[in-house]
N, C-alpha and C positions, 0 to 999 in steps of 0.2 A: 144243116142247121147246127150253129155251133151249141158246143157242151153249156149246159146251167155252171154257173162259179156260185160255191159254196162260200156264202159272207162269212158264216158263221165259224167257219173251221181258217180263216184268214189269221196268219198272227199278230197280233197287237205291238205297236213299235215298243212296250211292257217286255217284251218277250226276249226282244234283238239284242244280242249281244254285239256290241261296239269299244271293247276294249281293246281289242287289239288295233281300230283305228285312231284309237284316243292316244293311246301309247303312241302310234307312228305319227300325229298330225301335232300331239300336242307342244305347247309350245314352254320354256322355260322361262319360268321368272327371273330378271337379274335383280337380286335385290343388295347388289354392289355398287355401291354410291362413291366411289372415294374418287371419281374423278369429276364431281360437280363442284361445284361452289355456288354460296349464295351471295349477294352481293344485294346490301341493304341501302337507303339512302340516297335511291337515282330519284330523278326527276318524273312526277307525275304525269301523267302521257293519257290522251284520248287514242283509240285504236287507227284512226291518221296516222300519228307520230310515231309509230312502234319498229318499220323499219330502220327510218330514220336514225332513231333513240340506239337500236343494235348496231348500225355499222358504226358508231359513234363509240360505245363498248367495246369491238371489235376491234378497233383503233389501239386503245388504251390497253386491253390485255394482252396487244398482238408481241408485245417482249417478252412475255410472261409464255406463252403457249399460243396453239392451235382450240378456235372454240369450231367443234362440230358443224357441218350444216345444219341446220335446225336446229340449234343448241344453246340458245337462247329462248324462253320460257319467262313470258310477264303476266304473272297472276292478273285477275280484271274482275272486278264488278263494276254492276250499273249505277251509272250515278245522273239522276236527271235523265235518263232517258238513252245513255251512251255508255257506252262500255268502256270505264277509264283504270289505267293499271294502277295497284297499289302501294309502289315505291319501292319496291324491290323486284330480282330475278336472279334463274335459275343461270348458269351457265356451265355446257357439258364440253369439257375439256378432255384431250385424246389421252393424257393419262393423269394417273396422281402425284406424281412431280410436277407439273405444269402448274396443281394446286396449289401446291406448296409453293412455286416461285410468284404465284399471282396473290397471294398471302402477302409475301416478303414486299414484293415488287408495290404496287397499289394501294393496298389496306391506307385507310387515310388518306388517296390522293382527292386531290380537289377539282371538281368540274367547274365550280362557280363558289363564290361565297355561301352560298344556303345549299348545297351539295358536295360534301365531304362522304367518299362513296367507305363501306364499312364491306371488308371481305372476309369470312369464312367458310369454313368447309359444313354439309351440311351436315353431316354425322356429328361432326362439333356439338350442331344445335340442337340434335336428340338426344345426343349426352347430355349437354347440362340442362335438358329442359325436365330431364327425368330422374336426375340427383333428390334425392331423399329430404325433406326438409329437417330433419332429426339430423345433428353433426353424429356421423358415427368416425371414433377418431383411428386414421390410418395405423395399420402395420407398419411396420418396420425393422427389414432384417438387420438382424445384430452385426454390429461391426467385426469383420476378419481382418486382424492388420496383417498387411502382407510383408513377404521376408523380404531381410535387405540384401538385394541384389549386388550389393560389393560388397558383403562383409570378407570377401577373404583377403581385403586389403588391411586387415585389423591382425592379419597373421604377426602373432609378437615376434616371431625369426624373420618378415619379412619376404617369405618363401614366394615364390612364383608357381604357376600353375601352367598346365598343357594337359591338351587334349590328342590320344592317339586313335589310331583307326586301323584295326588288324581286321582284316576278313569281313568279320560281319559286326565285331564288338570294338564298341565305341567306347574308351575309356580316361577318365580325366585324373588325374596324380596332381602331389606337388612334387618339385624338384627338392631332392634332400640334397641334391651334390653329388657324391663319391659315396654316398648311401642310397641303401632300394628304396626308391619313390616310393610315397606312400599312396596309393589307393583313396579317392573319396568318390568315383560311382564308376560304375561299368553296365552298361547295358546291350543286350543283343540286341541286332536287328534295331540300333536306333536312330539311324540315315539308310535310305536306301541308295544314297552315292558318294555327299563326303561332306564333311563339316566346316562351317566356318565361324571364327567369332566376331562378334560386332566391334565397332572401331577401339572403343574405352572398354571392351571387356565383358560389358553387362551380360551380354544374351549370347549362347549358344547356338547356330543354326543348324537343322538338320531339313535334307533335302528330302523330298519323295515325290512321288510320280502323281502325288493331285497337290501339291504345290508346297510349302515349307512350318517348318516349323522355329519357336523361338523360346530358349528355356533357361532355367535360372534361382537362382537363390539357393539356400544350403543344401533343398530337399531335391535339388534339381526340375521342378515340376514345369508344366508347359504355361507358356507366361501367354501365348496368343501363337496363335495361324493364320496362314493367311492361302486360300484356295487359290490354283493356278496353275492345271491340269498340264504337265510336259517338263515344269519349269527348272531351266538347266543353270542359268549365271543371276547371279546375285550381287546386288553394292549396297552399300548403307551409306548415309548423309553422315559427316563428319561427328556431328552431335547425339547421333542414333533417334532423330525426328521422327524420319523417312528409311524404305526401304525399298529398294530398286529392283522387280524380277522380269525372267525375258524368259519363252521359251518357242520353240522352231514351228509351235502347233497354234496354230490362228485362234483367236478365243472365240469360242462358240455361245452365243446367247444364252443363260439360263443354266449352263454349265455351275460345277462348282459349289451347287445345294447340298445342305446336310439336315438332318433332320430340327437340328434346331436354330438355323441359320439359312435364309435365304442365298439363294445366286447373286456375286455382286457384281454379273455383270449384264447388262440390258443387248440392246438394239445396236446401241450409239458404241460399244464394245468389240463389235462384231468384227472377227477379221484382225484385232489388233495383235502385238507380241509384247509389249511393253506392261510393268504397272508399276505406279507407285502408290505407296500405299502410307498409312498411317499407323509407328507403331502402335502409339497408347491406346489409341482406340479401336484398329484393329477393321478402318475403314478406307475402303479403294476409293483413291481422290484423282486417280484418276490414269484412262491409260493411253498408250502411242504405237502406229503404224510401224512397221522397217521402215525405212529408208529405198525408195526404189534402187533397184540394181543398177549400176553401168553398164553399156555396151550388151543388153540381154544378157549378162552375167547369171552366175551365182550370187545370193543376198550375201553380203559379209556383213560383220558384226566385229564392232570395235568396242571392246572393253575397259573402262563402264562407257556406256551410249551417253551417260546423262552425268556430267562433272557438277559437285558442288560445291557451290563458295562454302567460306571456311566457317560463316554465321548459320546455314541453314537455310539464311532468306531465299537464294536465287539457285536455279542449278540450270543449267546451259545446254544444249546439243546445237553439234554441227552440220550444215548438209553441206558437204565438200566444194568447194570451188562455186561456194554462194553466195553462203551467211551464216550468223550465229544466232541461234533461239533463244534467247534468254525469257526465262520463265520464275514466277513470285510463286514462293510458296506459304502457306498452304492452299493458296486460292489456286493454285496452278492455272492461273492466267499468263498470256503472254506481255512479259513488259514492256508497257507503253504501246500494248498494242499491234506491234510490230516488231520481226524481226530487223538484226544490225545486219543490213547487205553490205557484205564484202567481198567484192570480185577475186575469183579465184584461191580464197580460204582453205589451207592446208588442215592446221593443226591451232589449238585455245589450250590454257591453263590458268584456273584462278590461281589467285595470291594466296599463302596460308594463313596469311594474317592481315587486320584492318590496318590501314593507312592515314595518314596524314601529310600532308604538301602544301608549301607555301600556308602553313599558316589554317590551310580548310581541312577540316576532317570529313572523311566518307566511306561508304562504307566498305564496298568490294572492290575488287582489282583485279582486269585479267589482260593478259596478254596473247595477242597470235601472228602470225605470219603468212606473207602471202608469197607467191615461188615470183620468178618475172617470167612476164608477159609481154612477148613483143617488145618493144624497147622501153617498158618499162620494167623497171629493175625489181629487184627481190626489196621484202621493207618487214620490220620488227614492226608492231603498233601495241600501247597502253592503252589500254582504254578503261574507262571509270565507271563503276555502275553505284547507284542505277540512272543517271543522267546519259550516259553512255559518251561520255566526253572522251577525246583523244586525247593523253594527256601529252603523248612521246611518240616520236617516227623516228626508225632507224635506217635506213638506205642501207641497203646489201648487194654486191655485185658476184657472178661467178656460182650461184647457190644452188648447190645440188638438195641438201636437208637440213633443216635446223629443230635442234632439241630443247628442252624449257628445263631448267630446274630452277627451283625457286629454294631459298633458302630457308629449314624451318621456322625463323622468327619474322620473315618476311621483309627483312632488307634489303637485301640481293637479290637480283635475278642471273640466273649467267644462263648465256644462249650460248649453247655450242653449234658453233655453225661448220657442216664440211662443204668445203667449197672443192670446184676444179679450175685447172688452166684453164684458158683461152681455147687451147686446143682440146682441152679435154682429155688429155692423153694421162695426165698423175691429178692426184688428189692431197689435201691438204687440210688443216682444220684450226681455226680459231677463236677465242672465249672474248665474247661481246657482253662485261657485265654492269647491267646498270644498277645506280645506287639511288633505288625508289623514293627515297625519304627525305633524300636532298634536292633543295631548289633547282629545277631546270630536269631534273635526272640527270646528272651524266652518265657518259657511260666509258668506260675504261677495255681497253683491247688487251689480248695475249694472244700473240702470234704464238703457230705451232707450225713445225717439220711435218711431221707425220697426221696420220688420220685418227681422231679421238673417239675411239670406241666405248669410254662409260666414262660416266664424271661422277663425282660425289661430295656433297657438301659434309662437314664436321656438323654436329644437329646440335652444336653450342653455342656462346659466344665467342667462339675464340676465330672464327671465320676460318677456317684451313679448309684447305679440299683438295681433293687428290683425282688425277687423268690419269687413264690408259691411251695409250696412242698404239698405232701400229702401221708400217710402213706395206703393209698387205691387207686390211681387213678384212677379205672376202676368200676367204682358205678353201682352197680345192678340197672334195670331199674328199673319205678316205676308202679303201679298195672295194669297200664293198657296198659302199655307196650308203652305207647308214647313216654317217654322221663324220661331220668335218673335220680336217686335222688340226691340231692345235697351231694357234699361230705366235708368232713370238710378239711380245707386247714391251713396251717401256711403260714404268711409275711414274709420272711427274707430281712431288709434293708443294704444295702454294699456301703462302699464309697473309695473310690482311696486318701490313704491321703500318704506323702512323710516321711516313716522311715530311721535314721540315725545310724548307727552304729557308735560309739564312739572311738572303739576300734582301727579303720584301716581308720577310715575318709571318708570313704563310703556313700555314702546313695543312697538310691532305690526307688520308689514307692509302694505299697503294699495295699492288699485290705482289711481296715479294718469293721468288723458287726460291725454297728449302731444298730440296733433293732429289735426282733423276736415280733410277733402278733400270738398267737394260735388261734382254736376254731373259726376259719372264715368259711366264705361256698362261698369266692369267688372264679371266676374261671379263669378271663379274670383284666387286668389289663392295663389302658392308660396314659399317662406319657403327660404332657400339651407341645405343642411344644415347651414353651419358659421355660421348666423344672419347678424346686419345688415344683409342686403342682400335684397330679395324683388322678386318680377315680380308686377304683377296683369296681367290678358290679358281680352277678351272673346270665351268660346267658345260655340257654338250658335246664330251668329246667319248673317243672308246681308247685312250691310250694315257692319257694323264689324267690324275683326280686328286692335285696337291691343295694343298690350304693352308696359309704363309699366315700367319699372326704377326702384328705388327705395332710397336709404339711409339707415339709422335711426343713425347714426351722423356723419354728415357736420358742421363746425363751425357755429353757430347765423350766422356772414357769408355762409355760400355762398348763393348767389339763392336766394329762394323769394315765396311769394306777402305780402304784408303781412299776412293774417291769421295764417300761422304761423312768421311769419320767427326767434323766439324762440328755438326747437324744431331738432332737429338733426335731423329727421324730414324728408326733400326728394326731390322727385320729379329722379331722373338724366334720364332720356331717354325718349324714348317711339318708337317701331318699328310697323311694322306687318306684317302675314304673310299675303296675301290667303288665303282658305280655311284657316287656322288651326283646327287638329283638336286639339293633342297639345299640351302644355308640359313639359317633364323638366331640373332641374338635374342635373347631375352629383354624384355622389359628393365630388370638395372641394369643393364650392360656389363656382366660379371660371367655369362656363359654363354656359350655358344653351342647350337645341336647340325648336325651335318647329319643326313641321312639319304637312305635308297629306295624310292618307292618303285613296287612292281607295276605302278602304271606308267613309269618310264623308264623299269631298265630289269634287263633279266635274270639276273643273278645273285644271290647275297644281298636281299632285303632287310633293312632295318635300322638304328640309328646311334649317333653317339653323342656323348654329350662334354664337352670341353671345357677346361676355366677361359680367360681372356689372355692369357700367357701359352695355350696351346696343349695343356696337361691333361691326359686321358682321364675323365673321371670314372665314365659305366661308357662300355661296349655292349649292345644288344644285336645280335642276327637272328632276324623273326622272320618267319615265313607266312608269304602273303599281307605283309607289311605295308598300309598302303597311306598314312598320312602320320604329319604331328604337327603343331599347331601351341607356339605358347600362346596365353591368353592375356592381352594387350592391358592394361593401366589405363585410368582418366590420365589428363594431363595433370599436370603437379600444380599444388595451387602456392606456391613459391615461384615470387617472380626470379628474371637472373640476379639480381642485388644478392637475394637472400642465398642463393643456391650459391654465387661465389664466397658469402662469409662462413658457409660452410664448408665450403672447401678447405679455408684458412685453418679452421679447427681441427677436422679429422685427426690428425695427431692426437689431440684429446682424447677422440673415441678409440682408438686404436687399440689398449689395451681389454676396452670389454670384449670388442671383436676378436681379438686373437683369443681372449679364453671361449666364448662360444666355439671357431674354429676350431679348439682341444679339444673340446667337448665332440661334438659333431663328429672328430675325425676316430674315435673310440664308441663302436656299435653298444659296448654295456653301457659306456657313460651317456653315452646319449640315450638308451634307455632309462637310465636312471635320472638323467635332464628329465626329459620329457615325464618320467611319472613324479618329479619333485612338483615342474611347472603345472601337474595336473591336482596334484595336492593344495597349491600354491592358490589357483583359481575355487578350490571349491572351499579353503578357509575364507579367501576375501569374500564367496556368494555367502557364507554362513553369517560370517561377520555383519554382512551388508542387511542379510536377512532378519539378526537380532536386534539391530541397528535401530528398524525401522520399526519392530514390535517394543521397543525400550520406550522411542519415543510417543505412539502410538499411547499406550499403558500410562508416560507420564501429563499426557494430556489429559487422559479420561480420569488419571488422579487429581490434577489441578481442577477441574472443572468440577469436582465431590470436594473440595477442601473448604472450610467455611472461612468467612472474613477472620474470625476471630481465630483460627488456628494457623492464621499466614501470618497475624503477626505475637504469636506465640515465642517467647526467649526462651535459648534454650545455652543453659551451662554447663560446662564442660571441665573437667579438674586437671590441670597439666603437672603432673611431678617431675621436678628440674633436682638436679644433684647439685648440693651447694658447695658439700667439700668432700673428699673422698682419701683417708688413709690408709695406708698399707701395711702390716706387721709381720713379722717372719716368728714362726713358731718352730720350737726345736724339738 
């Protein structure tokens, strides 16, 4: 017989504890709406019509986003007897960007005359549904004006600025000259790998292992960042728009948050190495793949990946032996849609400056080359952006590489092309330069003997430019295998002067030799930014480290060698720099810095600093010396007109200069300069200050003065001497 069950001792489900099921089964509210939208003003729909009515929607938002399965939502009541919707719906989008472009995209588009569809977001509609009907009137933080980022072009001596990098401390000076730099910020630990400045100047770069930073104004402070875990190489857009970072480490989704800044990079991110970015605003617009490898290689990386025209508008990449990407910015869209395929594409360079031909003005200009192919031959090509018109083809035979330089005002092009024999057995090289700006382009040749190892334009108008050639270019290393031996080089100097033919009343331009230099070993050559005056140097080698200072201007009497004593083309002085890494003119082109960095050479780090004539001003050996860096100028807002009728003048200035120079070159007088100029500046602030309380004082007086005391007479007794005798008393 089974046991009796006690009802009464059963426990009541009052009793049961079920929280620990509630906690595992229960389920989480989302009450995160941001990827809905509501979409007001569709068409009135009996429940028939509703899928109909959705794939129709579906249709319409499908550029805009992805709408969920199920994610369409048509409110309904009865009406007569039927369940009919009422003129609007929900729609659940896969994110909240999708919203936002279904906003952009649709808002206002039209299905019919009497359905113009009305899109926002739904949190929009609980915001404003729950706004206060009492105006309460907004805050508003007080204006901070922010410093001016160039004042240090207001320097009344003009001085220039540079940035050094010892160890660990980062520190920015002006150059005094043949005087100790003056000091204006030093900070430890403020790169963790090395600095760069932006193109004009503005902004500071310092690197670090979660991505860069950008700094500035008097107080030095951080102007924006920009997140991008690894990131090693950096370029800036001509205009400092844009700002270009790459790093070896694939961006990871979601990376790159700070506490008060979200991750800026999603999904669509993932895997990339590129970014560009926006400085004013401090937003990722967007980023880029590598480039797959050749042949299962290693990735290489060609510096910058991404060229910009000279406006900003466009900036370009290559994929080798394809086509050129030309991309608009800020939209960072592809132009027109489409890359320019060009079969077999080496190398691209935009123009530095805008153009004009036959009469049509446009905007950018770039040129490339393709190598030959089969029996087709090697070819120069212009092409025009953004129509992408061809404007020039140049046919090349024999083409081993071709180089681009363009000339800073953007008239000239000159292509150095090295070519070889038939056979192949010797090499040789000559300057294809076209003159962009003339009808047709021409284009003008210079043959050369030898192989042209470096060109260089004069960055004036005066069109000069100077070759290295060499009958060896590829120098056997040296014993111990570190680094090549010096090879011996020729000068050839070239100037643009204007020949006449007599015979038809013609005349043309034409590139005539100034003056060849044998028996050189340099390899690298720097042209001063304000022309005439250049350095060649020998860098990469372990047995020469000379640095030749040179003027293209000097009278055809001053010393020179008897083969080109003629020629106003002479070598100043010649220096040397043991471990010679770095050559940098400054900004006026008055000085030159030659230095040794320990990240490419072992011994006796540190830098010097030169006039343009070759004369030692300061000698620094610093240990663990590892950068310097002057800091670059906007461009001059004097066109050439202006900048040659100053040239005229100088003489004029000549004598203030030479007394600053007095001054300067005596460490008390220039203290005592410097505290007169500081005297100098704080009577004009006092002056200016009393100035402005005079005035000030006599307004608040004129405005208390009555009608009847403004025209008050008032007289004044003048005693004049009529006659005046003299008398002598004994």
């Amino acid at each position: 017989m089974a046991p009796a069950i006690d009802f009464k001792n059963i426990a009541s489900e009052a009793d049961l504890d079920f929280s620990s099921l509630d906690e595992k089964y229960s389920l989480e509210l989302d009450t995160n709406f941001d990827n809905i939208a509501i979409v007001d003003n569709i068409p009135v729909i009996d429940e028939s019509k509703e899928e109909k009515l959705g794939n129709v929607l579906r249709k319409i938002f499908k550029a805009s986003g992805t709408i969920k399965e199920n994610g369409i939502y048509m409110p309904k009541e009865e009406v007569n007897g039927k369940l009919t919707s009422k003129g609007f719906a929900f729609l659940e989008f896969e994110t909240p960007e999708q919203v936002a472009a279904a906003i952009k995209n649709v808002n206002n588009y039209a299905m019919d005359k009497k359905h113009v569809l009305l899109v926002n977001k739904i949190n929009d509609i609980e915001k404003y549904t729950s706004l206060e009907d009492k105006y309460v009137e907004p805050h508003f933080e007080e204006f901070q004006p922010k410093e001016h980022l160039l004042g240090h072009l207001k320097d009344p001596s003009g001085r220039d600025q540079y940035a050094t990098l010892i160890k660990n401390m980062c520190t920015i000076e002006w150059n005094n000259k043949s005087n100790p730099p003056e000091k204006i910020e030093s900070r430890p630990n403020w790169t963790e790998s090395y600095v760069l400045w932006s193109p004009k100047g503005t902004y500071l770069t310092t690197v670090h292992r979660q991505g860069i930073a950008l700094w500035g104004g008097p107080s030095w402070k951080q102007i924006v960042k920009f997140s991008h875990p690894g990131v090693s190489l950096i370029d800036y857009s001509p205009n400092e728009n844009y700002v270009v970072t790459w790093s070896n480490q694939p961006i990871v989704a979601g990376t790159g948050a700070t506490p008060n800044q979200p991750s800026p990079f999603g999904a669509d991110e993932e895997g990339h190495h590129f970014c560009i970015w926006d400085i004013k605003t401090g937003l990722l617009l967007r980023t880029f793949p590598n480039l797959p490898a050749n042949d299962d290689g290693p990735v290489r990386i060609s510096w910058p990946a991404f060229k910009w025209s000279p406006s900003d508008k466009y900036f370009a990449r290559i994929h080798p032996k394809q086509q050129i990407s030309i991309y608009e910015a800020p939209s960072m869209s592809l132009l027109g849609k489409k890359s320019h395929k060009v079969d077999g594409v080496v190398d691209f360079s935009w123009a530095p400056a805008t153009h004009s031909i036959k009469g049509k003005a446009f905007d950018e200009m770039m040129v490339y080359w393709t190598p030959e192919i089969g029996n087709q031959p090697a070819r120069v090509s212009l092409l025009r952006v953004p129509d992408k018109e061809v404007l020039r083809n140049k046919t090349l035979f024999n083409v081993s590489d071709c180089y681009f330089h363009w000339h800073p005002l953007g008239e000239l092009l000159a292509v150095r092309v090295n070519r070889h024999a038939k056979n192949k057995k010797s090499q040789f090289s000559n300057l294809e330069i076209f003159r962009v700006r003339e009808k047709d382009i021409p284009v003008e040749v210079i043959e050369l003997k030898d192989v042209a190892i470096q060109f260089s334009w004069e960055p004036t108008y005066h069109y000069r430019f100077v070759i290295l050639t060499s009958s060896d270019p590829n120098p056997a290393p040296s014993a111990s295998g570190a680094a090549p031996q010096p090879v011996k080089t020729t000068i050839h100097f070239y100037k643009r002067e204007r020949a006449v033919n007599g015979s038809i009343g013609a005349s043309k331009d034409v590139f005539r030799h100034l003056a060849t230099f044998d028996k050189k070993t340099a390899n690298t050559v720097l042209w001063s930014p304000r022309g005439r005056h250049l350095v060649f140097a020998t860098l990469k080698t372990q047995s020469i480290f000379d640095i030749e200072f040179w003027d293209v201007e000097l009278p055809a009497k001053y010393p020179a060698d008897k083969k080109n004593s003629e020629t106003s083309v002479h070598l100043v002085n010649t220096v040397e720099h043991y471990g010679l890494t770095q050559l940098e003119w400054d900004p006026s082109g008055r000085y030159v810095i030659s230095s040794a960095s320990v990240w490419q050479h072992g011994m006796e780090h540190g830098y010097t600093l030169w006039d343009m004539n070759g004369n030692q001003l300061i000698k620094k050996v610093i240990e663990d010396f590892r950068q310097i860096l002057w800091r670059p100028r906007p461009k001059s807002l004097l066109d050439e007109k202006q900048k040659r009728e100053i040239e005229k003048k100088l003489d004029t200035y000549s004598v203030e200069f030479d007394k600053e120079d007095y001054y300067s070159r005596n460490a008390a007088s220039a203290a005592l300069l410097k505290k007169r100029n500081q005297l100098y500046a704080e009577w004009n602030e006092f002056r200016s200050k009393v100035e402005a309380e005079r005035q000030q004082n006599a307004t608040e007086s004129k405005a208390n003065v009555s009608d009847s005391t403004l025209n008050e007479e008032i007289e004044e007794w003048v005693e004049e001497v009529v006659e005046e005798t003299e008398e002598i008393l004994e």
